[in-house]
C-alpha positions, 0 to 999 in steps of 0.5 A: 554170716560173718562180715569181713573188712580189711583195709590197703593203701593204693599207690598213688602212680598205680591207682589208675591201673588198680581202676582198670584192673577192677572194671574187669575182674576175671570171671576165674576170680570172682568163681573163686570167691564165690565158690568160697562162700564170698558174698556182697563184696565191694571195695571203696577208694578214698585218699589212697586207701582202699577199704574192702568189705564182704560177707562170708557164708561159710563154715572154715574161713581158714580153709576157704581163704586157703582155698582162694590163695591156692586158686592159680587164677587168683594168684595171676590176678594178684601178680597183676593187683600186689604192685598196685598196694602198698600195705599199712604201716600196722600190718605184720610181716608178710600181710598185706591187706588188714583186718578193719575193726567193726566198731557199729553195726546196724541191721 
């Protein structure tokens, strides 16, 4: 298993939209992620920035989020969840959400 966080900010004018989107996640969306080996995933907010976190139980996780990025279903839904998120100042061309650093862990 491997634990995955990642970390965004949320604009401050859509973050009520960003809460509506995500208090109903289409049931297209969440197969995918399941069928991707995507496992207790939750995403926090606090000040503005989102931090997400999950667990992958797959073997390729290249080939498993290409998978995700392919799915038509997903991409409506992050048409619908992109203008809500405004990427770190850290984060490279073209990325969005970013890798989080795990710095402790305790089973």
């Amino acid at each position: 298993m491997r634990r995955i966080a990642s970390v965004i900010r949320v604009r401050p004018e859509w973050e009520q939209r960003y809460r509506e989107l995500h208090a109903a996640v289409p049931e297209g969306v969440l197969a995918t992620l399941t069928a991707a080996r995507i496992t207790n995933y939750s995403i926090f907010l606090r000040d503005g920035l989102l931090f997400a976190y999950f667990e992958y139980l797959g073997e390729d996780w290249a080939a498993d989020s290409a998978r995700i990025a392919a799915d038509p279903v997903t991409q409506e839904w992050w048409a619908l969840t992109d203008p809500c998120q405004q990427p770190l100042d850290s984060a490279g061309p073209g990325e969005r959400w970013v890798d989080a650093e795990e710095v402790f862990h305790l089973d």
